[in-house]
C-alpha positions in Angstrom: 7.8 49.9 -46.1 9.9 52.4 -48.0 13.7 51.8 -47.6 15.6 53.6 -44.8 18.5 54.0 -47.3 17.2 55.2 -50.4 15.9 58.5 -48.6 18.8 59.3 -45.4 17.2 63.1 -45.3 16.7 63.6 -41.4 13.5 65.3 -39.9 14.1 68.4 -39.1 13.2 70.5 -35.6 11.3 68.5 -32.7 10.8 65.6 -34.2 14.0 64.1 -33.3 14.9 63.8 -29.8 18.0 65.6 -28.3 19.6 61.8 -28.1 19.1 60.8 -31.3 20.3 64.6 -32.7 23.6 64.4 -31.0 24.0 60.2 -31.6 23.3 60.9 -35.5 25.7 64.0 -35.7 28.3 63.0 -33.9 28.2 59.5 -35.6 28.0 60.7 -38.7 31.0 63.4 -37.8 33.1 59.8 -37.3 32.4 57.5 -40.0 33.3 61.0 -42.4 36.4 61.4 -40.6 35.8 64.9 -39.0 36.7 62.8 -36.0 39.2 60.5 -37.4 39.9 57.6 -36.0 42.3 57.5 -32.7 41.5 61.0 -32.2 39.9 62.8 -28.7 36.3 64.0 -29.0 35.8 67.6 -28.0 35.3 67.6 -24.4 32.0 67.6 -22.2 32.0 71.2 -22.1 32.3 72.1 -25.4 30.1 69.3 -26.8 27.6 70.6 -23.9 27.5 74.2 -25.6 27.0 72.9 -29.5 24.7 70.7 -29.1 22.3 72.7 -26.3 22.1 69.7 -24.3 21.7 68.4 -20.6 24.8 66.2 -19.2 22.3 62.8 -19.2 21.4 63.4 -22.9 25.2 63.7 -23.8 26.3 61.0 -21.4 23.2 58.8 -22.8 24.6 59.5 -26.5 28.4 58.5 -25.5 27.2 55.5 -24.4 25.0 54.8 -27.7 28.2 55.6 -29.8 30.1 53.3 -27.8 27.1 50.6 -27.9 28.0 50.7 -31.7 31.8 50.3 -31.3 32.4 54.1 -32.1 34.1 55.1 -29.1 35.7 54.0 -25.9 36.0 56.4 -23.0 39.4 56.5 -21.5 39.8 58.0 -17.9 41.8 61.1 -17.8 41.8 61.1 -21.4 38.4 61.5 -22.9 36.3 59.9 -25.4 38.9 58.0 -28.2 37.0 57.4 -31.7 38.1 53.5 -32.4 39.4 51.5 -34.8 36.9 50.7 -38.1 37.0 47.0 -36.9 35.3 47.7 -33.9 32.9 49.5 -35.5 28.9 47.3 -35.5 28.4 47.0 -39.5 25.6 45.4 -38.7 23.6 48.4 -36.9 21.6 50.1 -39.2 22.6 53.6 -38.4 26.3 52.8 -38.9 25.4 51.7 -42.1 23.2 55.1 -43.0 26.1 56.8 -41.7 28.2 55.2 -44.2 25.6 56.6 -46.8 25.5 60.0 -45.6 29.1 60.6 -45.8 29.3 59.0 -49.6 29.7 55.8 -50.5 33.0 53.9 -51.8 34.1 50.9 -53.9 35.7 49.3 -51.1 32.2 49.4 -48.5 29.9 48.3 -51.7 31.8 45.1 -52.4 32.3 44.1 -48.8 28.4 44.5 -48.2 28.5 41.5 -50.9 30.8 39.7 -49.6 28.7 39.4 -47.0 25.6 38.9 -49.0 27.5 36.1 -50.9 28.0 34.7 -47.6 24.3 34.3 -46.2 22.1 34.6 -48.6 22.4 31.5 -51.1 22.1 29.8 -48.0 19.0 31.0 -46.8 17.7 30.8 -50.5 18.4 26.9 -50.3 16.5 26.8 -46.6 13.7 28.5 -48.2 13.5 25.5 -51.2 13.3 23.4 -47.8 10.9 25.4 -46.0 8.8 27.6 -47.6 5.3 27.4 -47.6 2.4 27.5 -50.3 1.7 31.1 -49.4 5.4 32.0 -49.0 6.0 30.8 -52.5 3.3 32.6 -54.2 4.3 35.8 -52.6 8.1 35.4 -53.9 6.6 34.9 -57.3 4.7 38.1 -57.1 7.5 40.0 -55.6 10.0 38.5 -58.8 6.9 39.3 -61.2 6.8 43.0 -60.0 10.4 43.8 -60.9 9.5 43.8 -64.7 7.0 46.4 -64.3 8.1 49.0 -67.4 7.6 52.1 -65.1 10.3 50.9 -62.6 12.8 53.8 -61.5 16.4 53.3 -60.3 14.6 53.9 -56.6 11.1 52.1 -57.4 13.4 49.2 -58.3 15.9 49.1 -55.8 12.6 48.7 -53.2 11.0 45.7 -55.5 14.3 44.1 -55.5 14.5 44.9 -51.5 11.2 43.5 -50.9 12.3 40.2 -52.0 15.3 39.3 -50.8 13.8 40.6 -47.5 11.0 38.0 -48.4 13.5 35.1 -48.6 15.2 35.8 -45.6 11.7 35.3 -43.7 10.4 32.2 -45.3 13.7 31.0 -44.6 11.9 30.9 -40.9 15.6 31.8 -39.1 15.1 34.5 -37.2 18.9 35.6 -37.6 18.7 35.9 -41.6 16.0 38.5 -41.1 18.3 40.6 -38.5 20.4 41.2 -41.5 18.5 42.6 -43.9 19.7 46.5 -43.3 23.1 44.7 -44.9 21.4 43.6 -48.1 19.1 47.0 -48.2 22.5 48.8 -48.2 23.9 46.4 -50.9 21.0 47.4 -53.9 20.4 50.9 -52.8 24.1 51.4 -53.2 24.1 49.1 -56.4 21.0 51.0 -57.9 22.0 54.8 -56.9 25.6 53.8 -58.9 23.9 53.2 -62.5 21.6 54.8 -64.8 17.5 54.1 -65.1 16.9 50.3 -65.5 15.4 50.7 -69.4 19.4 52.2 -70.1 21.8 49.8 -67.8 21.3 46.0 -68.5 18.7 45.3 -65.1 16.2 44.4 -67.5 16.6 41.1 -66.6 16.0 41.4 -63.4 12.5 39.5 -62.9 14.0 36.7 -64.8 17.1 36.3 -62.7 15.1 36.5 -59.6 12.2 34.6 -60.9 14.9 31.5 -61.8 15.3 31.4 -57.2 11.5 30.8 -56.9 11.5 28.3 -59.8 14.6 26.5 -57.7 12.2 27.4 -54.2 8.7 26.1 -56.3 10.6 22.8 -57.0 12.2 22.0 -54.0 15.9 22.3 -55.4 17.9 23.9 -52.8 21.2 23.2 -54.7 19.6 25.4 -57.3 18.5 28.2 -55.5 21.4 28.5 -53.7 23.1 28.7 -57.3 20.6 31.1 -58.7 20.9 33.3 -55.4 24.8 33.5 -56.7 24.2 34.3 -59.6 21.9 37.3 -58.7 24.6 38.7 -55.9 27.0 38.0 -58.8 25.6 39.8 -61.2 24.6 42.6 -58.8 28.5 43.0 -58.1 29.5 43.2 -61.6 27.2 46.5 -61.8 29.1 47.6 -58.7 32.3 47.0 -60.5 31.6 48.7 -63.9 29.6 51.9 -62.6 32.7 52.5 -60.6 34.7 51.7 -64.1 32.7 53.8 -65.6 33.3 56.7 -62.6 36.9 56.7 -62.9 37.2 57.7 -66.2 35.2 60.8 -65.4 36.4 61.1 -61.7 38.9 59.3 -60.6 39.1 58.2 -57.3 36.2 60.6 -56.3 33.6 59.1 -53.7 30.0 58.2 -55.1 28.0 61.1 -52.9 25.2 59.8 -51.6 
């Protein structure tokens, strides 16, 4: 499995469907502010004519953009793009979205917020439930972030694999549903900072290997801890590649 964020190019021609064309470019057009928020969509008519379209396939889309909390149709009125805090953070696209249009200080550190909220949690269920087989894999996965060759990319998907790999020997169903959130986190950590040889991730095996040491000896207080300090650390990179941004460019987006 390759990331969905660290590659957001689009297919191009028929291979997407007129749905998903008009869902991703209107949603898109939102989350940029094209459409800012508390402002009218264009109207039936002229969305009909842009995108080429049948009425079911745009009524279909409106209703997939409101599924996500994008819009709300109001009668008489038209289609009203809502407040962020309706918005579903949690939906992948949303998220991709948020990539496409460049990515900010502000979205990077609530993604670990929210990280810091779940996932030293489930890294203290998996000290408590793991299996034999679960443990050796997270050992492998840690093990395969020291490989010399690593890219920013190659290691933003070793360090993806594993924390996807604690949230399903955590055996909760729910931690799993949120791993677009912590994808979104280290793609947006790793595209920030320079190869790993140049930028201080060198210790990046070690850090993670200290979780399935806690998981290996049955410590949840300690792999919660060591989870910390890996979300932590991963925020600190966050804060100083946008240190390092401002002198250059201040105040300019990170372009995705």
């Amino acid at each position: 499995m390759r990331g969905r964020f660290l590659d957001t190019r689009k297919p191009e021609g028929k291979s997407r469907t007129s749905h998903a064309q008009v869902v991703d470019d209107l949603g898109k057009a939102i989350v940029s502010g094209v459409f800012p928020i508390g402002s009218i969509l264009p109207g039936d008519s002229e969305l009909l004519q842009r995108f080429k379209v049948s009425r079911t396939v745009l009524r279909e889309s409106m209703k997939t953009l409101a599924a996500k909390g994008l819009v709300v149709p109001r009668a008489r009125v038209g289609t009203r793009v809502t407040e962020k805090i309706y918005w579903n953070m949690f939906d992948n696209e949303v998220l991709n979205w948020h990539f496409e249009s460049g990515i900010d200080k502000e979205f990077l550190l609530h993604l670990y917020d929210i990280r810091m909220a779940f996932e030293p949690f489930a890294a203290s269920l998996v000290a408590e439930r793991a299996t034999q087989e679960d443990i050796d894999l997270l050992r492998r996965l840690a093990a395969a972030m020291a490989a010399p060759e690593h890219t920013s990319d190659s290691l933003a998907v070793a360090d993806l694999y594993f924390h996807l790999a604690i949230t399903e020997a955590s055996h909760n169903p729910f931690m799993r549903s949120l791993g677009g959130l912590i994808e979104a986190a280290l793609v947006g950590m790793f595209r920030m900072s320079a190869p790993p040889a140049d930028n201080g991730f060198s210790n990046i095996a070690e850090t993670h290997m200290a979780i399935v040491d806690a998981i290996a000896a049955r410590d949840g207080h300690a792999a919660h801890k060591a989870m910390e300090f890996v979300i932590v650390d991963g925020r600190q990179h966050v804060l100083e590649a946008f240190a390092e941004l401002a002198e250059v460019r201040p105040a300019t987006p990170i372009l995705s």
